[in-house]
Backbone as CSV, one residue per row, in Angstrom:
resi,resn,N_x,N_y,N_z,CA_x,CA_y,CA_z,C_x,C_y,C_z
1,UNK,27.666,152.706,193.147,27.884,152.958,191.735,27.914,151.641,190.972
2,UNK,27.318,152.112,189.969,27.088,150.652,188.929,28.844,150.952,187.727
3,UNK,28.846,149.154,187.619,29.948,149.236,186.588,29.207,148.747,185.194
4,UNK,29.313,149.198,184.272,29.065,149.263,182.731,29.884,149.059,182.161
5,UNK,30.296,147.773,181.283,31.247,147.371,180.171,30.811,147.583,179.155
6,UNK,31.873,148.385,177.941,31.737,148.652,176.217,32.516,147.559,175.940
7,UNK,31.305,146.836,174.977,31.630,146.161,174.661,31.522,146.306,172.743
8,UNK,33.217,145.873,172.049,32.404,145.957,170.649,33.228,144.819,169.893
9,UNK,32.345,143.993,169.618,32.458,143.005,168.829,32.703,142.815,167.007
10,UNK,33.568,142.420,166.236,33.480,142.065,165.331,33.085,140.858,164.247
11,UNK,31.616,141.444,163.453,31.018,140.494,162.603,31.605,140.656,161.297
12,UNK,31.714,139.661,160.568,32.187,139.882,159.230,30.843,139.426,158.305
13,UNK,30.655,140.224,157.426,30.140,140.516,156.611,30.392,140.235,155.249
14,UNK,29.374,140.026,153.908,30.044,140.087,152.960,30.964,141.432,152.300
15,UNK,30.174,143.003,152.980,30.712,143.974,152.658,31.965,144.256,153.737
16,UNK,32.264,143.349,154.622,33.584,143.775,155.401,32.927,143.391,156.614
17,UNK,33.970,143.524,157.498,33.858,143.854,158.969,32.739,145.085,159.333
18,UNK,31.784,144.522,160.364,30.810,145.339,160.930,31.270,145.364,162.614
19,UNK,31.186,146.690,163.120,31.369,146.603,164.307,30.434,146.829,165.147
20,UNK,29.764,146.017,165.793,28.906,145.961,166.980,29.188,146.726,168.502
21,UNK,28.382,147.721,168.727,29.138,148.576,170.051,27.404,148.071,170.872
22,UNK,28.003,147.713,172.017,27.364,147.590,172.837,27.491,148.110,174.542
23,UNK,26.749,147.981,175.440,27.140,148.836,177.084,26.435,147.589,177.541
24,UNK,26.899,146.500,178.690,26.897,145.587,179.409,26.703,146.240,180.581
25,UNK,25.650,145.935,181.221,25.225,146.179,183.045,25.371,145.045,183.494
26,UNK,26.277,144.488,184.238,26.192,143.069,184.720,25.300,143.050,185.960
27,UNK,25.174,143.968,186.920,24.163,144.333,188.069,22.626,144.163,187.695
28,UNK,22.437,144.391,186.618,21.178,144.441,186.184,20.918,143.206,184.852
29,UNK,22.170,142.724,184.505,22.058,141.911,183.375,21.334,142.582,182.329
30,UNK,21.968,143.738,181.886,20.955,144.398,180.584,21.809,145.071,180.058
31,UNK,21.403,144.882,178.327,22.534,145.432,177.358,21.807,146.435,176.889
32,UNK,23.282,147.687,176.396,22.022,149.255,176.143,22.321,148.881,174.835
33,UNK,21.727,150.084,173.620,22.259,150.425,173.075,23.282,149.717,172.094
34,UNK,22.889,149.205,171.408,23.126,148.525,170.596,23.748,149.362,169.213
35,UNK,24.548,149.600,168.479,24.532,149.739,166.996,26.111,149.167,166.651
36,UNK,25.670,149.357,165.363,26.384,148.810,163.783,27.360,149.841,163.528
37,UNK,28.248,149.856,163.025,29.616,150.696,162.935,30.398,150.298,161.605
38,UNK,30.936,150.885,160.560,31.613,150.667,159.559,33.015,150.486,160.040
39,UNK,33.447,150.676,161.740,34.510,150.903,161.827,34.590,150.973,163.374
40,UNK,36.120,151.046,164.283,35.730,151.410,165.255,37.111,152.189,166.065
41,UNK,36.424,153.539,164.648,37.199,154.792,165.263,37.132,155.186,166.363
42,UNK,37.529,156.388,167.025,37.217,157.086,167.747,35.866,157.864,167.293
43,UNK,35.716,158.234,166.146,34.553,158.864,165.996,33.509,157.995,166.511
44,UNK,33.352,156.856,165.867,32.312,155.938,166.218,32.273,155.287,167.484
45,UNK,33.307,155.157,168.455,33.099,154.889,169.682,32.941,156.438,170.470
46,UNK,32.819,157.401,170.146,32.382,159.030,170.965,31.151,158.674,170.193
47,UNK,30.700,158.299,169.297,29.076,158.372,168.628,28.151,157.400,169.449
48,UNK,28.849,156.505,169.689,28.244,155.490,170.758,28.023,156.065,172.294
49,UNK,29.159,156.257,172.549,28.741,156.694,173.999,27.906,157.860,173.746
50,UNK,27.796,159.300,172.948,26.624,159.797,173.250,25.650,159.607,173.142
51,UNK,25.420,158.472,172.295,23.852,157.567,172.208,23.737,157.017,173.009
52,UNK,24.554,156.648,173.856,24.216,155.617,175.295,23.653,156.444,175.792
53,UNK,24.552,157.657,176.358,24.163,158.991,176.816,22.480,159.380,176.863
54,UNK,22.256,159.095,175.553,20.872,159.839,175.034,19.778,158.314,175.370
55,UNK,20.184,157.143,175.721,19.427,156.400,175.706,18.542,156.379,176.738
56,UNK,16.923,156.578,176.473,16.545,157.069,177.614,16.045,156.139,178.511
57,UNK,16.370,154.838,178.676,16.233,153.978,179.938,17.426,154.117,180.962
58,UNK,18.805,154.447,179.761,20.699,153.988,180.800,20.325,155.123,181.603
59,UNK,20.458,156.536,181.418,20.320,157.214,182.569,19.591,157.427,183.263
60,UNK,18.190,156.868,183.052,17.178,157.062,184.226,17.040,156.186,185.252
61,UNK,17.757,155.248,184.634,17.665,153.692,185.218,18.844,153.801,186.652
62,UNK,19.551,154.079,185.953,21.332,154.377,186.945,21.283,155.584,188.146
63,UNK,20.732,155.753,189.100,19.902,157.058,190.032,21.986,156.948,190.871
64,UNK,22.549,156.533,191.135,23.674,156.878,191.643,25.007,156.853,191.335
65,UNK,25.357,157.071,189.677,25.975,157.102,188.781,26.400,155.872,188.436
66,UNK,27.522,155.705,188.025,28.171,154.833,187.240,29.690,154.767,186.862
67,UNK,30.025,153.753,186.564,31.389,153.836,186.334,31.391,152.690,184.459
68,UNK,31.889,153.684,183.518,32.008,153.047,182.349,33.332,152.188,182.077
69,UNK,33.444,151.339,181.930,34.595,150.591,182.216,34.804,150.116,180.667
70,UNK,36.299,149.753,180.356,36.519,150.010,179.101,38.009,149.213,179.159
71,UNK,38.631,148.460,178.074,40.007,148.193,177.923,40.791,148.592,177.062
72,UNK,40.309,149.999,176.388,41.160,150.831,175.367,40.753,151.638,175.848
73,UNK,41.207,152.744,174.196,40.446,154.277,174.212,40.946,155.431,175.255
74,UNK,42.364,154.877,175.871,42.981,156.106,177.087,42.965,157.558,176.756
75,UNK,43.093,157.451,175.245,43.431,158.871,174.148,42.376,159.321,174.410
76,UNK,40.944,158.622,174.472,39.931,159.304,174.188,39.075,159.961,175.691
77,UNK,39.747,159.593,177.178,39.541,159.874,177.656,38.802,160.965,178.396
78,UNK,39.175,162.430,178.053,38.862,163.720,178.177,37.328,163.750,177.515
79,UNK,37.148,163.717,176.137,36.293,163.733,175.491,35.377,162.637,175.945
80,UNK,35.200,161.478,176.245,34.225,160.150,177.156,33.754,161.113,177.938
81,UNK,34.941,161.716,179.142,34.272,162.095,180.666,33.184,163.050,180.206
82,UNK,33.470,164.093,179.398,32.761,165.340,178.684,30.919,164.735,178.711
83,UNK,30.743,164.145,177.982,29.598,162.977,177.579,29.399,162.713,178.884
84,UNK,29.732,161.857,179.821,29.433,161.008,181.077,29.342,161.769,182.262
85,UNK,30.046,163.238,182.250,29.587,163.768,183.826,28.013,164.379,183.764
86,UNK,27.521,164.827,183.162,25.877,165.016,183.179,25.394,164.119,183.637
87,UNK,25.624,162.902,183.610,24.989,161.653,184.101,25.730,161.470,185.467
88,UNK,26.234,161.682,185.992,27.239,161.666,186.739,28.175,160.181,186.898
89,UNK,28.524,159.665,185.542,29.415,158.725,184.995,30.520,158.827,185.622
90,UNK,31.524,158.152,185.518,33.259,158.019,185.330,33.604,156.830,184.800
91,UNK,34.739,156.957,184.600,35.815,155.935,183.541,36.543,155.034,184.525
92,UNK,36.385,154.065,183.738,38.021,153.339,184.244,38.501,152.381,183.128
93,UNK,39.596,152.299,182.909,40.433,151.554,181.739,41.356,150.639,182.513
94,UNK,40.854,149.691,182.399,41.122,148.328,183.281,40.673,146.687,182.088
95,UNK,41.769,146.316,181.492,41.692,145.272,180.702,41.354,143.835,181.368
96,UNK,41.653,143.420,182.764,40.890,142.739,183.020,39.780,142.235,184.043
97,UNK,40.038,143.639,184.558,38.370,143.956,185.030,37.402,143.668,183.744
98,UNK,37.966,144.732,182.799,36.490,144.741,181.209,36.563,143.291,180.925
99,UNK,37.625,142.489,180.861,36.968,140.720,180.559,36.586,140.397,181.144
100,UNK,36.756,140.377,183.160,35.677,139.696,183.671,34.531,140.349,183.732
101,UNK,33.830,141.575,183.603,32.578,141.798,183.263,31.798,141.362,181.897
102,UNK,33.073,141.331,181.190,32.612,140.947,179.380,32.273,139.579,178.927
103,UNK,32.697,138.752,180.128,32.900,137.191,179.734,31.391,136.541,179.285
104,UNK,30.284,137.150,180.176,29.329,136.344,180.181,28.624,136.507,179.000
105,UNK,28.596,138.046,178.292,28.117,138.332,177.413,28.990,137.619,176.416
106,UNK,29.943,137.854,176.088,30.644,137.026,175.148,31.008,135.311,175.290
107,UNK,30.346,135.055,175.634,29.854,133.785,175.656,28.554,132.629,175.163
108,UNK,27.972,133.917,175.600,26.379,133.869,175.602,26.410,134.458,173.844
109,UNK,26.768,135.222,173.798,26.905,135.671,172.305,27.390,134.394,171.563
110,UNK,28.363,134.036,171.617,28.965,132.925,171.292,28.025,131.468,170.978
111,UNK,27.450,131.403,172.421,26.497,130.047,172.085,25.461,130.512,171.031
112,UNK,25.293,131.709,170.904,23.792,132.370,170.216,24.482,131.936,168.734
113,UNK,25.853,132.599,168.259,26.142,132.670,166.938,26.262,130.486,166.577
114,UNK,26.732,129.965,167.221,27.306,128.078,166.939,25.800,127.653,167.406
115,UNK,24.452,128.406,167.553,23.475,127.515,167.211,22.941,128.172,166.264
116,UNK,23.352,129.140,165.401,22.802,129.929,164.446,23.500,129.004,163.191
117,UNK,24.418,128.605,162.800,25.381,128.074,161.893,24.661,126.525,161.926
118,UNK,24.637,125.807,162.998,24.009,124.655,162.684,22.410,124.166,161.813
């Protein structure tokens, strides 16, 4: 089973905070699913994962499920698995497991944004 980190980042904007939701494969080094968020409700993180869901490389790609790994969102639990067993997904809510899978991307993000500013 593959582990998958959600990852969602905050950009600020002139109209506010934008929230960036992203899904990290560190096994494969490949980010799904990408979008923009006014916010980062529960609505909009269940809107994300069923677009991951629907993304049609993550599940074709993943042939012996997966494990979505996450450092919030316990509330939202029930409703995630709902979305993720068709794929034959599961959860785990583990804060620093999700940083050491998250580090590289947020890093790498990091160098991307301090050569963008210069």
């Amino acid at each position: 089973m593959e582990f998958v980190a959600v990852l969602v980042i905050i950009l600020p904007t002139l109209e506010g905070p934008a929230y960036l939701f992203m899904a990290y494969d560190p096994f494969r080094d490949k980010i799904f699913n990408q979008q923009v968020e006014a916010d980062d409700s529960p609505e909009s993180l269940l809107k994300f994962i069923y677009y991951l869901a629907e993304d049609p490389l993550f599940p074709t790609e993943i042939k012996e499920g997966f494990t979505l790994v996450l450092h919030k969102y316990e509330h939202l639990a029930d409703r995630m698995q709902r979305i993720l067993t068709p794929l034959n997904g599961t959860l785990l809510f583990n804060e620093v497991f999700h940083h050491h899978l998250t580090l590289p991307v947020l890093k790498h993000f990091e160098q991307f944004l301090k050569r963008r500013v210069k």
